[in-house]
N, C-alpha and C positions, 0 to 999 in steps of 0.2 A: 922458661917462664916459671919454672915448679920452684926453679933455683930463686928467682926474684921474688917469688911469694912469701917463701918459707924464710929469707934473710936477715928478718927482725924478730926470728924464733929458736932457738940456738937448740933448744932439746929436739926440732924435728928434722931431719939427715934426708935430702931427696938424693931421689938416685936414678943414674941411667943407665942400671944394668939389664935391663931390658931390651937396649940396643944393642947390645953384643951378643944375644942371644939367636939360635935360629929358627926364623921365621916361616911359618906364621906360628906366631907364640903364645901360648895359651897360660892362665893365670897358673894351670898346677906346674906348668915346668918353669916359670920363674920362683914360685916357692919352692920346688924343690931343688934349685939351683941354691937359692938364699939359704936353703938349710944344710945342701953341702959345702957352701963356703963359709958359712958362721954356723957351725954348731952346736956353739954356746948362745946360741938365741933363738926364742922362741917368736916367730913371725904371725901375726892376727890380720886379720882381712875387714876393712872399715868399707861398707856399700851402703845406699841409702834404700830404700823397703822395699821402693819400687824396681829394684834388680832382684833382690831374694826369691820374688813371684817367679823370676823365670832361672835362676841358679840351678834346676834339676836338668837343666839343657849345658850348663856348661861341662867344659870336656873335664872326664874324670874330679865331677864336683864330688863325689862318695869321698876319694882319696885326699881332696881337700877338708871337707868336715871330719875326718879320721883323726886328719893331724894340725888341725889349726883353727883358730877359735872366728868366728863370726861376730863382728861388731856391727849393729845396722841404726842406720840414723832413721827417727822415722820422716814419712812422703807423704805427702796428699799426693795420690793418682787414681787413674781414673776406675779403675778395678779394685779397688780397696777390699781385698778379702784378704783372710788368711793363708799365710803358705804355710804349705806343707812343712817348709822346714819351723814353724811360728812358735812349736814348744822342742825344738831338739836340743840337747843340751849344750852344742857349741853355738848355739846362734841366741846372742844377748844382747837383746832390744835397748839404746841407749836412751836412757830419758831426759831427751833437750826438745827444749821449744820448734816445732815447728817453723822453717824457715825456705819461708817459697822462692830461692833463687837458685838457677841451676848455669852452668853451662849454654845450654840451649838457648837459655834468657837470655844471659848476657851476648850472645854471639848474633841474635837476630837483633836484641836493639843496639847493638854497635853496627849491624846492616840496615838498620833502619833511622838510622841516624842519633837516636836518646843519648841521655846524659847517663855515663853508667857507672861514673869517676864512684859516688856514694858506695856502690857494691862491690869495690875491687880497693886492696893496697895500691897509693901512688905510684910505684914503681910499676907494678903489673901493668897498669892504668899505662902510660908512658912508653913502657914497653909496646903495648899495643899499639898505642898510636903512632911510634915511628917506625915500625915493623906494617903498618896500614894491615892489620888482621882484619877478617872478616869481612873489610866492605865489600 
């Protein structure tokens, strides 16, 4: 699906090297896979705010901000405080508009029947529906 999203975007490269990895697989040892097989590139972490709050639970999150930069979109949720990580200097708050649709959203109102073509690429859209996700 990641493949059909991204297909009308030529600078963005999905990838499914994450399946070949062993499982149960945790974000630091896919970056440090990606950084032993591309060396010559430097890999950054894009989450939306509402993950940041609880990022001091993920596994060896220290060794992730050591060596790779934090990109965070911001959330409305429902605990809207600072996190700890809020002024560290790999974690840099991207300033775009707020935009209320997530995952979750789209996954209940395509269970719930709504019209959800507006918030998704046609293709994505299409894929969904002959793949019958979610209902």
């Amino acid at each position: 699906m990641v493949r059909i999203a991204t297909e009308d975007y030529p600078k963005l490269k999905p990838s499914n090297i994450e399946f070949g990895l062993p499982q149960p697989n945790y974000t630091v040892n896919t970056l440090t896979h990606l950084y032993e097989k591309y060396p010559q590139h430097h890999f950054s972490l894009i989450m939306g705010e509402d993950n940041l709050q609880s990022f001091h639970k993920w596994k060896n999150y220290e060794t992730i901000l050591q060596n790779h930069q934090l990109y965070v979109y911001p959330r409305v949720y429902k605990n809207n405080v600072k996190s700890k990580f809020h002024d560290h200097q790999k974690v840099q708050f991207v300033n775009a508009p707020i935009v209320e649709i997530s995952s979750t959203l789209i996954r209940k109102c395509i269970k719930d029947g709504k019209n959800i073509t507006p918030l998704l690429p046609k293709s994505v859209w299409i894929y969904l529906d002959e793949m019958n996700f979610y209902r």
